[in-house]
C-alpha positions in Angstrom: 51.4 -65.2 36.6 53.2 -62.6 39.2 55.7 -64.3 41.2 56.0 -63.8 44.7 59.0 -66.0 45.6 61.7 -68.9 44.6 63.6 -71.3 46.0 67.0 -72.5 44.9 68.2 -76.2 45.3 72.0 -76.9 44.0 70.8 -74.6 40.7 74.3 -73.5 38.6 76.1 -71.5 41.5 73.2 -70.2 43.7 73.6 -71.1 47.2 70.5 -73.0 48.6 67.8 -70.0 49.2 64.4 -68.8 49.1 63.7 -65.4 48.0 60.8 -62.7 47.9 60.0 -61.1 44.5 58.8 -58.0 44.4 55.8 -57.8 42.1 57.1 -54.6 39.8 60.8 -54.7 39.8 63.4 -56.7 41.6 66.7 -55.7 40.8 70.1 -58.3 41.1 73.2 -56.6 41.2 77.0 -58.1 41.7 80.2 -58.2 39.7 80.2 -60.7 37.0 80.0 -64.4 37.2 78.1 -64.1 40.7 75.1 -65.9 39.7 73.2 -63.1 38.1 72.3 -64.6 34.8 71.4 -67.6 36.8 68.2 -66.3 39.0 66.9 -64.9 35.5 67.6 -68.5 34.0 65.3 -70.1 36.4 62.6 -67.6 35.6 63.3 -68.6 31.7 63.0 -72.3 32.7 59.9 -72.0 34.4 58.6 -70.4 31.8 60.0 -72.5 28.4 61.8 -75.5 29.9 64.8 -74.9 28.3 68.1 -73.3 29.5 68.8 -70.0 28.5 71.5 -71.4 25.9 70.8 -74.1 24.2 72.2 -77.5 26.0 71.3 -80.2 28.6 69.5 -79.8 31.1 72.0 -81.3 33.5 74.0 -78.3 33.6 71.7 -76.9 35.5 72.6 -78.6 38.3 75.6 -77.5 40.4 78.7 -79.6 39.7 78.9 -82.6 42.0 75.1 -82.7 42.9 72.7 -85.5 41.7 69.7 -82.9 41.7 68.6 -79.3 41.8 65.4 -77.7 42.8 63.6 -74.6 41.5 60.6 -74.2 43.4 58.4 -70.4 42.9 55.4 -69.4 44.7 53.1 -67.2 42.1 49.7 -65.8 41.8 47.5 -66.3 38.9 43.4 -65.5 38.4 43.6 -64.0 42.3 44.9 -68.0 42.8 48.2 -68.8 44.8 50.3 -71.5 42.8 53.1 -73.4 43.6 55.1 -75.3 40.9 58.0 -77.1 41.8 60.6 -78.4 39.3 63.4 -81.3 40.1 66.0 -82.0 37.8 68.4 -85.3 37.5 71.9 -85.7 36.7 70.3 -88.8 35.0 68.3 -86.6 32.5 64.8 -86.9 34.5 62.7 -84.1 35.0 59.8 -83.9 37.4 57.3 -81.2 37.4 54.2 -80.3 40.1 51.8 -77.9 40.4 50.0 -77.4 43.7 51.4 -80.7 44.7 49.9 -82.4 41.7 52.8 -83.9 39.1 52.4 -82.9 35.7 52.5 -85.8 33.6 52.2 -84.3 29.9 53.8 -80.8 28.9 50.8 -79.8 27.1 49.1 -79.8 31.1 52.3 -77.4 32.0 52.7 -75.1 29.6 51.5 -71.6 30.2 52.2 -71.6 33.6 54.7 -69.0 33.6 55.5 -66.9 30.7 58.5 -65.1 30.1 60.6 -62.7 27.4 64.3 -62.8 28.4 66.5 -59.8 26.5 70.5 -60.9 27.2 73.9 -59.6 25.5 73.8 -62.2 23.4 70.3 -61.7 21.8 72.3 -58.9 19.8 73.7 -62.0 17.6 69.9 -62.5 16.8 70.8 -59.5 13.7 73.8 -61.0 12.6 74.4 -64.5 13.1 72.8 -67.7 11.9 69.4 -68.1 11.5 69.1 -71.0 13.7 69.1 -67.8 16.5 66.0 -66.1 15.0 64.0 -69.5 14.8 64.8 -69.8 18.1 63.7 -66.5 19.5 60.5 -66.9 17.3 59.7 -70.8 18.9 60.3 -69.5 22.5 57.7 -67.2 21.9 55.1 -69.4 20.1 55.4 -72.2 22.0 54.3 -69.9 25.7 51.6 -68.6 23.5 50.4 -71.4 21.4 49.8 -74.9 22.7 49.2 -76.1 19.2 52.1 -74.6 18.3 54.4 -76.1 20.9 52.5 -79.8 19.8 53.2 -79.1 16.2 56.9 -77.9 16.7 57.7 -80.7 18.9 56.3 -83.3 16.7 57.8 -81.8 13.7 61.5 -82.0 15.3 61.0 -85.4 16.2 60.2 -86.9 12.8 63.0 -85.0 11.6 64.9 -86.8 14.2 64.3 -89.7 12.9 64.4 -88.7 9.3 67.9 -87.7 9.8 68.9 -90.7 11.2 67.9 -93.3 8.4 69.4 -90.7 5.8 72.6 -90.5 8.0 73.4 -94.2 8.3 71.9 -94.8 4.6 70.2 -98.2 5.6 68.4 -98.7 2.4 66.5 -101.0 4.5 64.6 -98.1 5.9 64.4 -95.9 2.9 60.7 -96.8 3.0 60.0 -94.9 6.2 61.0 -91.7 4.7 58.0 -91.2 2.8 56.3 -91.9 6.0 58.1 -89.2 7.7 57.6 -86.8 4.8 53.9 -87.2 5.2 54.4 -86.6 8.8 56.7 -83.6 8.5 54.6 -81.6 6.0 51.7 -82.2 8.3 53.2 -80.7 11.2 55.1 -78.2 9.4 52.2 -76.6 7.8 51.1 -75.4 11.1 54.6 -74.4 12.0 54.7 -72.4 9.2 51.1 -70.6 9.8 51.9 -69.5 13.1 55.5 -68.5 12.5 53.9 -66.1 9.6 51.6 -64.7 12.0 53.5 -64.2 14.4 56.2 -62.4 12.5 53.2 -60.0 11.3 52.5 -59.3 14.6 55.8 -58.8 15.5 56.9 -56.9 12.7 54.0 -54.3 13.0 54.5 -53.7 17.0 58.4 -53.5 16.7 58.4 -50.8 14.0 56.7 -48.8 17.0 58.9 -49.3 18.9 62.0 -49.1 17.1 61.0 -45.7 15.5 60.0 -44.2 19.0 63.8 -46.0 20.3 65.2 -43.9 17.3 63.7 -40.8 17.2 62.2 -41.3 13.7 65.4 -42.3 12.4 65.2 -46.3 11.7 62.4 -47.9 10.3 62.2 -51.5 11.3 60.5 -54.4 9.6 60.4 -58.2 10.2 60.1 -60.5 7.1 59.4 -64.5 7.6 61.1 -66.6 4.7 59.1 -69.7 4.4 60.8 -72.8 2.7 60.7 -72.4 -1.0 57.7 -72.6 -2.7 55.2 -72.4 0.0 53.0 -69.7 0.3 52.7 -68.9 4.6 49.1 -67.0 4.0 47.6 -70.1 2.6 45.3 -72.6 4.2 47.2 -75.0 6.2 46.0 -77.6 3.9 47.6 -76.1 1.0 51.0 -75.4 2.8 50.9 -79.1 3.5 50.7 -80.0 0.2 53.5 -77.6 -1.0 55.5 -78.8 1.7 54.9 -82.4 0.7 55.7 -81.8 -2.8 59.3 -79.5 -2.1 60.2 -82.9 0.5 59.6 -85.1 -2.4 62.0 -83.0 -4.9 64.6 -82.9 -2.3 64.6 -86.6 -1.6 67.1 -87.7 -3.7 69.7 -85.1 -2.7 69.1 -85.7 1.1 70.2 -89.5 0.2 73.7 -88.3 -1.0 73.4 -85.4 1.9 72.9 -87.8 5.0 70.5 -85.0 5.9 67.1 -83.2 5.4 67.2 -80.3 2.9 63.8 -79.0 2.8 61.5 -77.9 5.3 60.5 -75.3 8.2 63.6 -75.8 10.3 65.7 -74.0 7.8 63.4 -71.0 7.9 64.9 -67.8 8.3 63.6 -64.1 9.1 64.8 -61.3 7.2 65.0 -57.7 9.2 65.7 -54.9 7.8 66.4 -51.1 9.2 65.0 -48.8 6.5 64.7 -51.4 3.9 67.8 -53.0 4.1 69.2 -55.8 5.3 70.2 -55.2 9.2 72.2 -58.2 9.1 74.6 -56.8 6.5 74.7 -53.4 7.1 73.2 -52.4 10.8 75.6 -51.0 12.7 76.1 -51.9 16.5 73.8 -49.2 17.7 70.7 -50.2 15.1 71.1 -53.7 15.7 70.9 -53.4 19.3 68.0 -50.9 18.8 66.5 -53.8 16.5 66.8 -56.5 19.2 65.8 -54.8 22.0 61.7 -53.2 19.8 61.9 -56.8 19.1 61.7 -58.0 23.0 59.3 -55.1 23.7 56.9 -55.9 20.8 57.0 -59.8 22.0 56.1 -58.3 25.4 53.2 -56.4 24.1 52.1 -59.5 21.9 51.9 -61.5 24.8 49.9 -58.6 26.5 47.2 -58.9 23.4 46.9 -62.4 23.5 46.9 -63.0 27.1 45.5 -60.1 28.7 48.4 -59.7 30.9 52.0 -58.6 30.7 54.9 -61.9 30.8 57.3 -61.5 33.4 60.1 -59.6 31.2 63.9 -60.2 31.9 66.5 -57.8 31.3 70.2 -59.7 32.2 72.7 -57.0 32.3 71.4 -54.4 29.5 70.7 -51.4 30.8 74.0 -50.8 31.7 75.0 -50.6 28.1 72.4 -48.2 26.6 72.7 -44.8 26.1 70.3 -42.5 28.4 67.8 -42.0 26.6 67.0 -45.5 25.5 67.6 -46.4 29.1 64.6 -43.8 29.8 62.6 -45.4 27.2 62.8 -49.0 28.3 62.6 -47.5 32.0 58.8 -46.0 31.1 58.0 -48.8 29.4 58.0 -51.5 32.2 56.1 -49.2 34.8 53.7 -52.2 34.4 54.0 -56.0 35.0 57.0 -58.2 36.7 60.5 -56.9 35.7 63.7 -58.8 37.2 66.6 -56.9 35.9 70.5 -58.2 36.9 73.5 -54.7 36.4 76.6 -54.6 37.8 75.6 -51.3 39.6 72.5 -50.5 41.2 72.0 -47.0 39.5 69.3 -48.8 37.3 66.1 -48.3 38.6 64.5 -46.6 41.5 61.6 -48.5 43.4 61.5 -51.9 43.8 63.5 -54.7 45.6 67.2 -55.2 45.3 69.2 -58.1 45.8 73.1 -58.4 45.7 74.9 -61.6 44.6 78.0 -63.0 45.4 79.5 -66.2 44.6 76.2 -67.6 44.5 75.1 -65.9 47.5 71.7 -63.9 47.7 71.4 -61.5 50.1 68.4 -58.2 49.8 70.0 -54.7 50.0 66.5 -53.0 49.9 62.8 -53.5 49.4 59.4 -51.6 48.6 57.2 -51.7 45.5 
């Protein structure tokens, strides 16, 4: 979907406002802590339903308001759309589309589909793996429904896994075994898509990386899979090695309070000409690494949708050198860009906007 406008409600800091997108690049300029981040984060919504850092969705919603409103106008199949999104300072969440409320996620997702590339994405090389699940679910869960069903299901069984081991209610020790049952299920299907997708991954970014480079880093993306459990198998057999390592770790999750064993301690290993980039990138390779990671996902996207996702770039730019900045530059000639500087030296066409204190206001336009 190309979006032509949106419309702000009491979202973060923005002022109440519609605005006109431009269909290549639109361009958001202002000092820092304007309001940037926070146009991009209602394009990342739209698109995943989930702030850009992980937390509640109530703080979205401007301080003191009951409600906030993100409303865009897109285009999709030569078909105008409207979807309109209302949060609650209660938790609540109501969703149309063409006037129609969404009752069921599964009916919503796809609608808009996004890859966001921030500062901190650069911890993605370095820092836990909790951060490269993450990256990896954002993605599968815009491209693959069964994914997002799987995932979802998955998390909630650990839920409630984790809560019977936590308060140790031998009461309820029978249910675990349920939710074992339940958990390899869903995790053998988290587990074949997160391998594929890695492959994919991992093949398009060691393009990009070594074209980012000049030849000089060789990038490669490795999916670790809970012990035991071979990712390439049928998803019958991952279920049954996933089953069998939940069944070994029982007793240690009793004394734990917690689950051991399973897809959401998954990790991905990358490595910059064989070695690991988390212990010995550098600054430059790891943002090198980050950034062919967020153009592969953008060309994956392209393959299995047959059309570029909107791609957002808060406040990047700025800090590569030229000719990366040239690279990335010719490499969004196509699809929606929205890109957020400090200075508006960053691109030449398209439409700018400058923020301040929440305030929108268009300094330019054109295509």
């Amino acid at each position: 979907m190309i979006l032509k406008s949106l419309k702000f409600e009491n979202f973060r800091n923005l002022a109440p406002t519609t605005i006109e997108l431009s269909e290549n690049i639109s361009l958001f300029t202002g000092e820092n802590a304007q309001g940037k981040t926070n146009v991009l984060e209602s394009v990342f919504y739209l698109s995943t339903l989930r702030p850009i850092r992980p937390g509640h969705d109530r703080e979205l919603i401007r301080f003191g308001a009951e409600s906030a409103l993100i409303e865009a106008v897109g285009t999709a199949n030569g078909r105008e759309h409207t979807i309109r999104i209302v949060l609650s300072a209660n938790g609540r969440r109501r969703i149309s589309v063409n006037g129609v409320a969404v009752k069921k996620i599964s009916d919503y997702s796809g609608s808009v589909k996004s890859v966001l590339f921030c500062p901190e994405d650069l911890q993605i090389v370095k820092d836990a793996p909790s951060l490269r699940r993450r990256t990896v679910d954002l993605a599968l869960c815009q491209l693959r429904e069964r994914y997002r069903t799987a995932l979802s299901e998955y998390n909630s069984l650990l839920k409630q896994k984790n809560t019977v081991l936590r308060e140790k209610d031998h009461s309820l020790y029978g249910m675990l075994s349920v939710y074992g049952a339940g958990l390899a299920n869903a995790g053998a299907v988290v587990v074949s898509l997160r391998k594929k997708y890695c492959d994919a991954l991992s093949a398009q970014a060691r393009i990009v990386a070594e074209e980012l480079s000049s030849g000089r880093d060789s990038l490669s993306i490795e999916y670790r899979p809970p012990s035991g459990v071979d990712p390439d198998a049928s998803s019958t057999d991952i279920a049954a090695a996933l089953a069998e390592g939940i069944s070994s770790h029982l007793s240690r999750e009793k004394e734990a309070g917690t689950t051991l064993y399973g897809p959401h301690r998954d990790d991905l290993d990358i490595l910059i000409n064989g070695r690991s980039a988390r212990t010995y990138a550098s600054q430059g390779q790891a943002r090198t690494a980050v950034l062919s990671m967020k153009l592969a996902e953008r060309e994956i996207f392209l393959k299995n949708t047959g059309e570029y996702p909107i791609l957002l770039l808060d406040d990047v730019l700025s800090e590569l050198d030229a000719s990366r900045r040239e690279y990335v530059l010719n490499r969004i000639n196509s699809g929606q860009v929205i890109i957020t500087s400090c200075t508006d030296d960053i691109v030449g066409e398209g439409r700018r906007f400058t923020l301040a204190k929440g305030e929108i206001n268009v300094s330019s336009s054109g295509q």
